[in-house]
C-alpha positions in Angstrom: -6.6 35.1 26.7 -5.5 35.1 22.9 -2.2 34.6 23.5 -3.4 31.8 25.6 -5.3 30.1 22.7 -2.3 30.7 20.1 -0.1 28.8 22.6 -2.3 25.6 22.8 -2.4 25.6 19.3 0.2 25.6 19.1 0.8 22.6 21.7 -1.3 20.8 19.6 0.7 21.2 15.9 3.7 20.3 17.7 2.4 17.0 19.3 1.0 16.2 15.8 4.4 16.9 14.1 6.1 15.4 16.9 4.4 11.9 16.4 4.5 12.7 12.6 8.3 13.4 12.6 8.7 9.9 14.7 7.2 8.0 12.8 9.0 9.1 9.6 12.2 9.2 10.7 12.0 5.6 12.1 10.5 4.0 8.8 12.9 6.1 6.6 15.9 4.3 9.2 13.8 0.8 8.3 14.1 1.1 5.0 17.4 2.4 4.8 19.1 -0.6 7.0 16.5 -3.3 7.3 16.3 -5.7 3.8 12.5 -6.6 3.0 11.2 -9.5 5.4 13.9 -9.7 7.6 13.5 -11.1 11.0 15.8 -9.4 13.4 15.6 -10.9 17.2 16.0 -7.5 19.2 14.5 -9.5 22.7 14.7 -12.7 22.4 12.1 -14.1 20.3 9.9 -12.0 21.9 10.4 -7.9 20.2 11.1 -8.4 16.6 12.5 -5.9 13.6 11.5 -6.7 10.0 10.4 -4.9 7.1 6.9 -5.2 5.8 5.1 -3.1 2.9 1.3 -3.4 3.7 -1.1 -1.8 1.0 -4.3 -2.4 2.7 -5.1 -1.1 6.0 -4.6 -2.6 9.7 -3.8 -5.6 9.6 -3.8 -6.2 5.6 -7.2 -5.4 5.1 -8.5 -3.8 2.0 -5.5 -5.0 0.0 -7.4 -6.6 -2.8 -9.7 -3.7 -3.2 -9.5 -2.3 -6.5 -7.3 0.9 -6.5 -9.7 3.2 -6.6 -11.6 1.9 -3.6 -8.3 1.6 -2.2 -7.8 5.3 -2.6 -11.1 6.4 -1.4 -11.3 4.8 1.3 -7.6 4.4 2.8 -6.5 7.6 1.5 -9.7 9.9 0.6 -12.0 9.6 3.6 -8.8 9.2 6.0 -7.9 12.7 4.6 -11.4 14.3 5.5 -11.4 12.8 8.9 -8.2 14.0 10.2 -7.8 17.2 8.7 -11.4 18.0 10.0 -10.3 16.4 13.9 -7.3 18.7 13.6 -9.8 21.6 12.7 -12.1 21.1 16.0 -9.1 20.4 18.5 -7.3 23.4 17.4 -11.0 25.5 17.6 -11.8 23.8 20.9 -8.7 24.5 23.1 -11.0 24.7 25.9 -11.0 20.6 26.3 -9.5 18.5 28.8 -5.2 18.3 28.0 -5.1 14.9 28.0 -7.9 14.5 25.6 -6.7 17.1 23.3 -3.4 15.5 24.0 -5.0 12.0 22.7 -6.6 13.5 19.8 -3.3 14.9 18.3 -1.6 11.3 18.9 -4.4 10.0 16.7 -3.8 12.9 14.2 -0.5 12.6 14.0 -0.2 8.6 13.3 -2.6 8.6 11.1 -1.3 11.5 8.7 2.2 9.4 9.2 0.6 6.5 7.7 -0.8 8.5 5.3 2.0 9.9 4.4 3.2 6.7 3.1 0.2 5.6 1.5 0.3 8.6 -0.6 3.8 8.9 -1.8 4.8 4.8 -1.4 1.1 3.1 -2.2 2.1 1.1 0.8 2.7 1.4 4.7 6.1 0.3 6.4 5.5 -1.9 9.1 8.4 -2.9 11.3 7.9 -4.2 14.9 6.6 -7.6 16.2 5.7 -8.2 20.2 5.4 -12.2 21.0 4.3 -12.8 24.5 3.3 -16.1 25.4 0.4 -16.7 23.4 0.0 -12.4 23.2 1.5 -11.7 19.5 0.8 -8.3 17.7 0.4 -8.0 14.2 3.4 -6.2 12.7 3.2 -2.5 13.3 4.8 0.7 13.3 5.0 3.9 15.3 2.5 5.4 13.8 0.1 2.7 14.6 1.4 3.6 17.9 0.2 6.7 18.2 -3.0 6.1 16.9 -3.5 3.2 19.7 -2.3 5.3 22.3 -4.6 8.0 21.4 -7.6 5.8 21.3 -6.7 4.1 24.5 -6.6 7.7 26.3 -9.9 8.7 24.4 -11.3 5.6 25.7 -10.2 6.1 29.5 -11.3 10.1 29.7 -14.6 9.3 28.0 -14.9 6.4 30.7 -13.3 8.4 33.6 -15.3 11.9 32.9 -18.8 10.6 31.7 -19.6 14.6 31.7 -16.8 15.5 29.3 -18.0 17.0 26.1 -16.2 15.8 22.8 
């Protein structure tokens, strides 16, 4: 039974370092080889590379708070939410797979952005999907992550009205 638990921990820090360490490695190769702004056609017009510093939060917003908002509330509160998410998931192995799964996506993207807000002020942002009149905001793999966690949250907490969070 204990080894059991230490396993699924387990599971979970590797799925949070797993997203972490992809996220990471693919904005470290963005920087490295794509030049600030650049507009590289990977499909078409349709899938684009660039290179985009963001200092607020999704989408841009909060960049004109004042820097000390700015590190309360995209840094400071961030911090406290995911380290305490990280802390139930890893008490609560008990919970569905693919929710705890979902959680540690979320986890990991956002300590990915995080990562960069701390040491770079700034998030890399990279990718652009154009589809018809469909377009994305740019984003990045750990944005990701975090959407693919939420969407599964979403569809379990939908699919399994009974499941306790």
């Amino acid at each position: 039974m204990l080894a059991n638990k230490i396993t699924k921990r387990v599971l979970i820090i590797l799925i949070v370092l797993l997203n972490i360490g992809c996220d990471q490695i693919s904005k470290i190769t963005v920087r490295k080889t794509v030049s600030p702004n650049d507009y590289i056609q990977l499909i078409s017009d349709n899938f684009i590379l660039t290179n985009v510093e963001n200092t607020g939060a999704m989408l841009g917003f909060g960049e004109n708070l004042p820097p000390i908002l700015k590190i309360i509330l995209l840094q400071g509160i961030p911090v406290l939410v995911l380290l305490t998410l990280l802390y139930r998931i890893l008490l609560k192995t008990h919970l569905n797979k693919i929710l705890i799964t979902a959680f540690a996506f979320v986890i990991g993207g956002g300590i990915g952005n995080l990562i960069d807000r701390i040491l770079y002020g700034s998030v890399t942002d990279f990718f652009l999907i154009k589809a018809g009149i469909f377009k994305t905001g740019i984003f990045n793999m750990a944005d990701v992550s975090v959407t693919l966690g939420a969407v599964l949250i979403i569809y379990i907490s939908i699919r399994y009205k009974n499941i306790k969070i």
